[in-house]
C-alpha positions in Angstrom: -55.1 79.9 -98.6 -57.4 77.1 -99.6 -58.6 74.9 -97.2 -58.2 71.5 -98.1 -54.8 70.5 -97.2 -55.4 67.7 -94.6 -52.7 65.3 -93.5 -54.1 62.0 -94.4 -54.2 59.2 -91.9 -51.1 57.0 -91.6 -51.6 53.4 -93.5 -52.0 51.0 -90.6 -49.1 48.9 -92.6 -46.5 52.0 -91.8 -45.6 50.7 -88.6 -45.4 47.0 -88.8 -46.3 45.4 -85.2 -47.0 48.0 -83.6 -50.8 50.0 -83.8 -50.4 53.7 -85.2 -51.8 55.0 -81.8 -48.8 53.1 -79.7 -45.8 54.5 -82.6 -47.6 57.9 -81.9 -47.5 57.5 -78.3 -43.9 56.1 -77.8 -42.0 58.6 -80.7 -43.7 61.3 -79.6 -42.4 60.7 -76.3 -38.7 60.7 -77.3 -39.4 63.7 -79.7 -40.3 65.6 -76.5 -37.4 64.4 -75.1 -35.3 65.1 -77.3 -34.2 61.5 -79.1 -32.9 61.4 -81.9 -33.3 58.0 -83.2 -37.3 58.9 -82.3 -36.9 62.2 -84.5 -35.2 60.4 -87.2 -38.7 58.0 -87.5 -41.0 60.7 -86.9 -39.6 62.6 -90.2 -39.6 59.3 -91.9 -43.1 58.8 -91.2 -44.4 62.0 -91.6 -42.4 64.0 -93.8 -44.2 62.4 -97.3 -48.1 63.2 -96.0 -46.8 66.5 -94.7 -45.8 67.6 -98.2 -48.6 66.7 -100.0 -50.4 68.5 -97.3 -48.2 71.7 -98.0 -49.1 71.3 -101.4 -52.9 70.9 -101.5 -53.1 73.4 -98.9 -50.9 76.1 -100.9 -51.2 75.1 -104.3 -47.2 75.8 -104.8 -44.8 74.1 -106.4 -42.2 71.6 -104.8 -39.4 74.0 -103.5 -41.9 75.8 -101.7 -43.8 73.0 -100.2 -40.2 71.3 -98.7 -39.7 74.8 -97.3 -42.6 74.5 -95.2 -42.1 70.9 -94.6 -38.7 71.5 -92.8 -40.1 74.6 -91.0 -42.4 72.4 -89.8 -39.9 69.5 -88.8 -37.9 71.7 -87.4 -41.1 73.2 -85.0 -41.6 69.7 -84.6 -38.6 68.4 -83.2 -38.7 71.6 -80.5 -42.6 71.8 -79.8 -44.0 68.5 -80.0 -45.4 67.0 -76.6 -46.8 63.1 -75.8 -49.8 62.3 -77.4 -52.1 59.7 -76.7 -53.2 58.6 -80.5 -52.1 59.0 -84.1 -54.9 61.3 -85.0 -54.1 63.9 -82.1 -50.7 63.5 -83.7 -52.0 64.5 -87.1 -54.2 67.1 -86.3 -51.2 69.0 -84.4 -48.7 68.6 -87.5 -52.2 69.7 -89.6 -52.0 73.1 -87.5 -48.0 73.5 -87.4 -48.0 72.6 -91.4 -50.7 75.3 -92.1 -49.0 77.8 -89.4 -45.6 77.2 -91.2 -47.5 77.6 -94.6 -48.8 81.0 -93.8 -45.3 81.9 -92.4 -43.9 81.1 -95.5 -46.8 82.8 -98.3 -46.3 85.9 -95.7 -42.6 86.3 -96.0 -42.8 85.9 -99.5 -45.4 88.6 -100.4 -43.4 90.8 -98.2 -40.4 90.3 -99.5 -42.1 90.9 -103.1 -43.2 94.2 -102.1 -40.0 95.5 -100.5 -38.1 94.7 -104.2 -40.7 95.8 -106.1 -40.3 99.5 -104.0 -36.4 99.4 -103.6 -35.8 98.7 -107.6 -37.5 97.6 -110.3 -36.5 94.4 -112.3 -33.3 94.8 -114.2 -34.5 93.4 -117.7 -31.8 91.0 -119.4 -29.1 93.3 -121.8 -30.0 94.4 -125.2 -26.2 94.3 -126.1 -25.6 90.9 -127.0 -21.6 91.2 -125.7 -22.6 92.5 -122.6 -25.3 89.3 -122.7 -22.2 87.1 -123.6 -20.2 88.7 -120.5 -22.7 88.1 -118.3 -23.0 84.3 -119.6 -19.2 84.1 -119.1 -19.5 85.1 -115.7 -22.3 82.3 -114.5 -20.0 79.7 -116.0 -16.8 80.6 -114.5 -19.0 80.9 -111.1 -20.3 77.3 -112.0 -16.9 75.9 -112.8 -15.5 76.7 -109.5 -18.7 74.9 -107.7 -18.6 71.3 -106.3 -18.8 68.5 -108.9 -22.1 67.3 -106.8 -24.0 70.9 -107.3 -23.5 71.0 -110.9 -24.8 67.4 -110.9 -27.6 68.3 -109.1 -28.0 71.3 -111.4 -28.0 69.9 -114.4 -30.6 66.7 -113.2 -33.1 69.6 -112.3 -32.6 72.2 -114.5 -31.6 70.6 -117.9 -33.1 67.4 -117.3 -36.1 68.4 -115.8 -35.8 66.1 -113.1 -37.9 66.5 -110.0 -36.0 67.2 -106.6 -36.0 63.4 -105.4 -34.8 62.5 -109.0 -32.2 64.4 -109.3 -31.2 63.6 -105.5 -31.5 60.0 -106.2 -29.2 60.3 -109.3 -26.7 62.0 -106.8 -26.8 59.6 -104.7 -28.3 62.2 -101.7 -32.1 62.4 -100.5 -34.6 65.1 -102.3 -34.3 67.5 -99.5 -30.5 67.6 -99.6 -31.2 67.9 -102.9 -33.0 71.1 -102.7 -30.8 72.3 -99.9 -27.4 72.6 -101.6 -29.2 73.5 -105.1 -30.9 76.2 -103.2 -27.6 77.1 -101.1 -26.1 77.5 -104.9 -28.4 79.7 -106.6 -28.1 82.1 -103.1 -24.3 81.9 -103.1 -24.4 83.0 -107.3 -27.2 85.9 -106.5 -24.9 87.1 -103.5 -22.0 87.4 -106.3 -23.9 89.0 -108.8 -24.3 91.6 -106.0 -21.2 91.5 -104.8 -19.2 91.9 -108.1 -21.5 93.0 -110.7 -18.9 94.6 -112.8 -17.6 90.8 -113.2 -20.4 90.0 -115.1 
């Protein structure tokens, strides 16, 4: 994995009357402890630079990098201790980011290599009824999914919107976004599975 994914300094106008070094001090205080009014600001000010560090250091695309983002919140908001400046701050999130990262490109490649051993890819029908079934099938699944998620589907994958687009048009955040289009795809895969004569 590249090196170069660094978190960049916080703007000093991101925490208006008060120095970057004191907001680092007193949120990651009531991270540590557990508040969640100081966890809420902490993603907030962090979650934006920790993305772009996700992608420069991984070079992947933006599902991926808000996977490692929230693996990294989430380490966040159980690991992080007091610091004393905003660039202690930084460099830990740097390491947690990168460790996260790795997590993530590690998973992947070894869940890669388990389906390229167990079967290999099932290549789209020749048979253009059984093609038609199987088209059929998605759009009865997609029918009975909430309004919202076909939204969301059709902003992303039809429109081409990005993730915070598409969220935006829906009136939710990016990363809910992602989650509940990503919580879709999963649910259709489980019922091709599941019930693959239905297709």
């Amino acid at each position: 994995m590249p090196d170069h994914g660094r978190l960049a300094t916080p703007d000093p106008s991101a925490h208006p009357g008060e120095p970057g070094d004191a907001w680092a001090v007193r949120t990651s205080r009531g991270v540590a402890r557990g508040d969640r009014d100081a966890l809420a600001a902490f993603y907030s000010a962090w979650f934006d630079r920790c993305c772009a560090a996700a992608r420069d250091a991984t070079g992947r695309d933006e599902s991926f990098c808000l996977d490692v983002v929230q693996d990294a919140m989430v380490k966040a908001a159980s690991s992080l201790r007091p610091v004393r400046s905003q660039a202690e701050l930084a460099a830990w999130m740097q390491r947690v980011v990168t460790s996260c990262a790795l997590d993530r490109l590690r998973a992947e490649s070894a869940r890669a290599r388990r389906e390229r051993s167990s079967s290999p890819a099932t290549p789209l029908p020749h048979d253009p009824h059984e093609l038609a079934g199987r088209i059929a099938w998605l759009e009865v699944q997609l029918a009975a999914a909430a309004p919202l998620d076909r939204e969301l589907l059709r902003h992303r994958f039809i429109a081409g919107a990005t993730l915070d687009q598409a969220g935006a048009a829906a009136g939710i955040s990016g990363p809910a976004a992602h989650g509940r289009i990503r919580r879709l795809i999963d649910a259709l895969r489980r019922a091709g599975k599941e019930h693959p004569n239905d297709q």
